[in-house]
Legacy VTK file of the C-alpha trace (Angstrom):
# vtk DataFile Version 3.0
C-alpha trace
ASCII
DATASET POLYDATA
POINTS 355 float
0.000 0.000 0.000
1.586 3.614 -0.820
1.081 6.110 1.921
-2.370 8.122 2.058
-1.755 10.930 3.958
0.957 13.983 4.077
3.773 12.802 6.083
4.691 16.593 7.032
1.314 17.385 8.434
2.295 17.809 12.011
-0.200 18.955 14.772
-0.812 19.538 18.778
-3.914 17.800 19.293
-3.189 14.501 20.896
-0.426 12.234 21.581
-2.675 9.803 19.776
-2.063 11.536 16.512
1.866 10.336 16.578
2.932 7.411 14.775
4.623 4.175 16.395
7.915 4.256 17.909
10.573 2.380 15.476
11.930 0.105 18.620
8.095 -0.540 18.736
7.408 -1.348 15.577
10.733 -3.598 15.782
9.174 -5.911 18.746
5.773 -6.348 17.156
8.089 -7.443 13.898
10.340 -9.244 15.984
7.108 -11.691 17.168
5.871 -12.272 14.356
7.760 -15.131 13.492
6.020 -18.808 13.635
3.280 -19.695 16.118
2.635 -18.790 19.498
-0.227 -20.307 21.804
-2.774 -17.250 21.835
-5.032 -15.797 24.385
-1.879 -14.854 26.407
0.074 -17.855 27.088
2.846 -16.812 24.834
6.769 -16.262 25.603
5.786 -12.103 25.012
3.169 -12.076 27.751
5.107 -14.003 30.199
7.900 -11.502 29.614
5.827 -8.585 30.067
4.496 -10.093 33.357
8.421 -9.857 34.632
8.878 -6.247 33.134
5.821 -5.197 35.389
7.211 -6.666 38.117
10.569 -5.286 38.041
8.768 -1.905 37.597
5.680 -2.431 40.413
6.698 -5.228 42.494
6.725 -8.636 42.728
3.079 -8.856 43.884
2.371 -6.475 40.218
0.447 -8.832 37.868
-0.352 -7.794 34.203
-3.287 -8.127 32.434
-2.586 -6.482 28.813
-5.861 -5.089 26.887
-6.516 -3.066 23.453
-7.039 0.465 25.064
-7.080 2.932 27.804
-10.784 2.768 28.135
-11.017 -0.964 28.377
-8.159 -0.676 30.949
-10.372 1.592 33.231
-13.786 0.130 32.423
-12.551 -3.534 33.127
-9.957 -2.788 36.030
-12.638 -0.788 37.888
-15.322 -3.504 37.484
-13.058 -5.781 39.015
-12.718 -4.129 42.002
-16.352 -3.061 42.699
-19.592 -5.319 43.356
-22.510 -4.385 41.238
-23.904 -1.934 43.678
-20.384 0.146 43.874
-19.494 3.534 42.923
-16.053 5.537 42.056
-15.481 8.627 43.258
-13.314 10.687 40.605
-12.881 14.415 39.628
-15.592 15.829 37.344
-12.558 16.685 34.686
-11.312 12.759 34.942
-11.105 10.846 31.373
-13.885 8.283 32.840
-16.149 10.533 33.241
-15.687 13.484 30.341
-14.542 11.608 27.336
-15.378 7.234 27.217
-18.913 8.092 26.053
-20.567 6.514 29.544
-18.406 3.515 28.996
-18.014 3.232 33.279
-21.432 3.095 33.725
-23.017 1.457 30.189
-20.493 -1.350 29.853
-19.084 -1.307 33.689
-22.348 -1.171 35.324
-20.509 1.412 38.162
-21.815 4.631 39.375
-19.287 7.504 38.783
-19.407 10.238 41.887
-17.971 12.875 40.381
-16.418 16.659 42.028
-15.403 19.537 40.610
-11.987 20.260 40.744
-9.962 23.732 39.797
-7.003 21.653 38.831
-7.913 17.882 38.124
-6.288 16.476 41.453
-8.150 15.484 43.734
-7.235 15.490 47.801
-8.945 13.625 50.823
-11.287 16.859 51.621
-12.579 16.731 48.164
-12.970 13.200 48.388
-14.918 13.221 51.450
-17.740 14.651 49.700
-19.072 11.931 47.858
-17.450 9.295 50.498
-20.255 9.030 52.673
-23.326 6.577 52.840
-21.914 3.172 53.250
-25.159 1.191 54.205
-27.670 3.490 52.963
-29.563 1.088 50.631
-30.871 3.826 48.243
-26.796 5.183 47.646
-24.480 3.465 45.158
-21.595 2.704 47.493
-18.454 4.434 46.963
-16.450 1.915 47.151
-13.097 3.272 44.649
-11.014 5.958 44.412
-10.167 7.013 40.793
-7.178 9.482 40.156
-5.425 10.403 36.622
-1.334 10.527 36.299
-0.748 13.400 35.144
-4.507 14.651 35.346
-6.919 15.791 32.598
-5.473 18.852 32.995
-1.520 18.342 32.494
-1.217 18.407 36.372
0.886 16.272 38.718
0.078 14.145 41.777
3.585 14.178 43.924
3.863 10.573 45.545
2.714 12.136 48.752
-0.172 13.744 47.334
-0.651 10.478 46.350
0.304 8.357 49.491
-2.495 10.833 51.589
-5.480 9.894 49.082
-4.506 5.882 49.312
-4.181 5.932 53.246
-7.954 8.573 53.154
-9.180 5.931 50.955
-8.067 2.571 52.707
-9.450 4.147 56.212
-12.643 4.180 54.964
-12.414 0.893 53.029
-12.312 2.518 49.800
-9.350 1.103 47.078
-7.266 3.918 44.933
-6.964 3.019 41.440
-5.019 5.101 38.832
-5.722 6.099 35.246
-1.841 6.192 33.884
-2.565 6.933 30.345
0.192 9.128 30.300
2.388 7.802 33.657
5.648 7.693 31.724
4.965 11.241 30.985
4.542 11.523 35.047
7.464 9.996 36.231
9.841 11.797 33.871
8.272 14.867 35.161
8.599 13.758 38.973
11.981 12.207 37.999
10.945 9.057 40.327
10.129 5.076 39.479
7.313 4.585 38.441
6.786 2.451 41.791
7.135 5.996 43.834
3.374 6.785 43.248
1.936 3.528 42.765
2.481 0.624 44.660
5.146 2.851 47.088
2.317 5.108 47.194
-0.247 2.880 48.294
-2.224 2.292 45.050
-4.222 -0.882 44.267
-4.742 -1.235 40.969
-2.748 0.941 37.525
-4.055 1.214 34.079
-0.667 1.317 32.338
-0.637 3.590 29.464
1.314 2.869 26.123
-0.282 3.894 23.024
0.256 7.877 24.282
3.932 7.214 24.514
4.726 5.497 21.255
2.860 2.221 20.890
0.534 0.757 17.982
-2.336 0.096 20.730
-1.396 -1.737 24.010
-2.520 -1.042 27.529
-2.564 -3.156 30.629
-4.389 -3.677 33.527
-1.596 -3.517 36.555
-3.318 -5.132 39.652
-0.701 -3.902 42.749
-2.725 -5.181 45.295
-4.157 -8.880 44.775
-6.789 -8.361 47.376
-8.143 -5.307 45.509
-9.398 -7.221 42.351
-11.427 -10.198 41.291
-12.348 -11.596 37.903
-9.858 -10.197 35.470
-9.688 -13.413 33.755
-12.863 -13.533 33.265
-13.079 -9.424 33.078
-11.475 -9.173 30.044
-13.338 -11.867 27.625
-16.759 -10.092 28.930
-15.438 -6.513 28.028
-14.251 -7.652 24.340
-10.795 -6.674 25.710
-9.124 -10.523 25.857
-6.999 -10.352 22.541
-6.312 -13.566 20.488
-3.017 -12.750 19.480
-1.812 -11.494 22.628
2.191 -11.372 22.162
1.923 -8.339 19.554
0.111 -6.333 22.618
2.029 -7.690 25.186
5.993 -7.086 22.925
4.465 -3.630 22.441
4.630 -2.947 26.368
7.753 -5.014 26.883
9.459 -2.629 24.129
8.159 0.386 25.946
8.906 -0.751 29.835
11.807 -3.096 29.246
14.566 -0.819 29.329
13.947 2.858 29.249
12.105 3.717 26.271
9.129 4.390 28.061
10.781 7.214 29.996
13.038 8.392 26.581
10.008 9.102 24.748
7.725 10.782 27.688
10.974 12.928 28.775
11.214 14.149 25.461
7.416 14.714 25.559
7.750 16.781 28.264
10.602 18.348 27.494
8.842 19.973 23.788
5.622 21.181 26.098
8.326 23.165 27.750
9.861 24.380 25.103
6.083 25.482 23.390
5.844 27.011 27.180
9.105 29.097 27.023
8.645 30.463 23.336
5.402 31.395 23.917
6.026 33.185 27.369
9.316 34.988 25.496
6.714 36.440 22.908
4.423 37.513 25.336
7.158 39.253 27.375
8.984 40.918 24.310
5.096 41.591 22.449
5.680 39.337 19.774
2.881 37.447 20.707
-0.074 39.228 22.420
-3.582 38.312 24.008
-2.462 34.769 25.282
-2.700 33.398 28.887
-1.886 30.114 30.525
-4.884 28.650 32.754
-2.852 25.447 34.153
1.272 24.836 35.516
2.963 23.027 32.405
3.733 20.248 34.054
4.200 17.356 31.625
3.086 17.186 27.777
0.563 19.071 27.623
-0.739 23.156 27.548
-4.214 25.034 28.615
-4.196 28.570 26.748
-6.695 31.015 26.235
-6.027 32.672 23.095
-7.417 36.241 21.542
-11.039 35.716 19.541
-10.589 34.030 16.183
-6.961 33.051 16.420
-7.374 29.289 16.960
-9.355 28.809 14.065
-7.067 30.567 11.931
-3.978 28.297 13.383
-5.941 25.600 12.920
-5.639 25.734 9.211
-2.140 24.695 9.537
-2.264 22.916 12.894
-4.512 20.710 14.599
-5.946 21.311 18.350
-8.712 21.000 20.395
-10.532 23.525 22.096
-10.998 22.348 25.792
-13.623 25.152 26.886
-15.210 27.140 24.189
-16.889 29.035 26.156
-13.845 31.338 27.100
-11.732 30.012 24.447
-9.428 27.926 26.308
-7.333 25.341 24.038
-4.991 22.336 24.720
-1.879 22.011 23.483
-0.151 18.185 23.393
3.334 17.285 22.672
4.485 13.680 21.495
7.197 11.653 21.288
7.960 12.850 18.373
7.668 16.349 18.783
10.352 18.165 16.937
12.152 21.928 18.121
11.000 22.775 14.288
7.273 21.643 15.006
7.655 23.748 17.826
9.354 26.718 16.645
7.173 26.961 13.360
3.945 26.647 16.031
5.609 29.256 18.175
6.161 31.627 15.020
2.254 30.894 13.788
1.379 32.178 17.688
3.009 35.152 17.208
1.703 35.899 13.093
-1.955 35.344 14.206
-2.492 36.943 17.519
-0.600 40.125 15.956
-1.848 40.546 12.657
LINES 1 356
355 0 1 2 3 4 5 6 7 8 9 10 11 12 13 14 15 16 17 18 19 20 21 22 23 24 25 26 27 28 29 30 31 32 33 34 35 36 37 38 39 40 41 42 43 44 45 46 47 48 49 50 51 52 53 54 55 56 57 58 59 60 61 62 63 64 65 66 67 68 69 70 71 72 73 74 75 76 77 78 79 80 81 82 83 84 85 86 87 88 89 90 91 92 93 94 95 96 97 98 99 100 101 102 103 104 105 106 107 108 109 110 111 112 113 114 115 116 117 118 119 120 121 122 123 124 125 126 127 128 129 130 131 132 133 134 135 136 137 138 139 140 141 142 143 144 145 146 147 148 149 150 151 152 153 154 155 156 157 158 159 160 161 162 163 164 165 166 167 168 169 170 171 172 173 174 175 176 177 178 179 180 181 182 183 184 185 186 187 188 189 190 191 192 193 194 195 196 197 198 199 200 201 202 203 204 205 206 207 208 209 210 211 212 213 214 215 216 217 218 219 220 221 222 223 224 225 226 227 228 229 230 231 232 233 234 235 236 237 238 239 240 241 242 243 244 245 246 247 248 249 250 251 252 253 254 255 256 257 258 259 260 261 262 263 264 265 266 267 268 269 270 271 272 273 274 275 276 277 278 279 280 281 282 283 284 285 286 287 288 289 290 291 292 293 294 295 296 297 298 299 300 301 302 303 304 305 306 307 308 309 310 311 312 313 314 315 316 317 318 319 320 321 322 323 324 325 326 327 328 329 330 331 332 333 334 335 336 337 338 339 340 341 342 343 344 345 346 347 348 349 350 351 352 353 354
């Protein structure tokens, strides 16, 4: 097949919109010689189960899925009964943007606050944790938090470590939506394990197809006690894949040595570059009208811009508005991210909210 689309197109919208990672690519070409039993009990799968486990712990146990919604909707279910509820911010991805997924397909009540930032803390979770017992209240039963938030925010392992030990005094469990968690822990500059199973979390959704991969996730159980029926889980939530070594090399590629952290450093390191240009054109009045609603913390950028301006950079690069109410954009940077992408961006800033 020739290629379809302009390969110098480049754009801001998502860390979705990158390719594949070569190294990634390499691994799923690298198992795709000769058979291997499916449904998981392949050489890749048992080696990703060791990768975890030299990341999270020996107690860490893998289960590897499609996507990051089927990582959330099935990990969740496994740690609730049918009558249990999640308490998350009102900004989190399980509540804003997997089309009711939680509650259509995982049969869980979402208890949702509002949150300036997209962290949440123990006073903000105390008000949805209350009525254990009340028969007419979906129990809230789980703790959901996002690494780095909705918002490009970070949790600090402490942060972190106070919401797991609020949580587990009230017999609630912590699990963590770590769609982008290698962007997190480059940012932090910690292991992974320093918010997670350090940190007191039960159960991870392990991001990959943010930070390079073809379309791999997993299901990282910390806690044995804090799940039930992910074999089963996964089959039920059309997330159990046949051919489960080209998910599974995916991950290893990623987590095996550091190219999980290489490409999420990087990431990070082009948001702050987008960050510094645009704050230099601000300061010297190249650019003008612009303001930054959240900390660049990681990969990604909240801006307001001037009326009319994003639709004219949208002509030559692609973004999302987040609230277009008081036109507030997002910004994302990728693996691939180049200091021209950025630069050229930068200089498009500066043409449009000056002209």
């Amino acid at each position: 097949m020739t290629t379809l689309h302009d390969t110098a197109v480049r754009g801001f919208a998502s860390d979705n919109y990158s390719g594949v990672h070569p190294e990634v690519l390499a691994a799923i070409a690298a198992a795709n010689e000769g058979h291997q039993i499916a449904y998981g009990e392949d050489v890749y799968t048992a080696r990703l189960q060791e990768v975890v486990a030299s990341h999270f712990g020996d107690r860490a146990e893998a289960f590897p899925v499609f996507n990051g919604t089927g990582a959330n909707v099935t990990g969740l279910q496994s740690m609730l009964p049918r009558w249990g509820a999640v308490i998350a911010a009102s900004t989190a991805h399980i509540n804003v943007d997997e089309g009711g997924a939680p509650e259509r397909v995982g049969g869980m009540k979402l208890l949702t606050v509002p949150s300036p930032d997209g962290k949440l803390t123990p006073e903000l979770v105390d008000r949805e944790a209350w009525g254990w017992g009340d028969e007419h209240r979906a129990q809230p039963l789980v703790v959901s938090i996002t690494q780095t938030s909705e918002l490009g925010t970070l949790y600090t392992p402490d942060e972190i470590r106070a919401l797991a030990d609020h949580a587990h005094e009230r017999g609630m469990r912590l699990h963590l939506d770590g769609a982008r968690i290698s962007n997190a822990a480059a940012a932090l500059d910690v292991p992974l394990a320093a918010f997670t199973t350090d940190a007191g979390v039960d159960v991870v959704s392990l991001g990959g197809t943010k930070n390079g991969a073809l379309g791999a996730e997993a299901i990282v159980v910390l806690d044995p006690a804090a799940s039930t029926g992910l074999t089963y889980l996964r089959k039920l939530n059309m997330q159990l894949a046949s051919k489960m070594r080209f998910v599974s090399a995916q991950l290893v590629a990623l987590y095996e040595g550091d190219l999980w952290l290489r490409n999420a450093s990087h990431a990070n390191a082009m948001a702050q570059r987008l960050r510094r240009g645009v704050d230099a054109g601000l300061a010297d009045g190249t650019i003008r009208g612009v303001s930054f609603t959240h900390p660049t913390q990681a990969n990604g950028l909240f801006a307001i811009l001037p009326e009319g301006v994003a639709e004219r950079l949208r002509e030559s690069f692609r973004f999302y508005d987040w609230d277009e109410s008081r036109r507030e954009v997002r910004w994302m940077c990728s693996f691939d991210t180049t200091e021209d992408d950025i630069d050229a961006f930068v200089a498009a800033i500066a043409r449009e909210t000056t002209r």
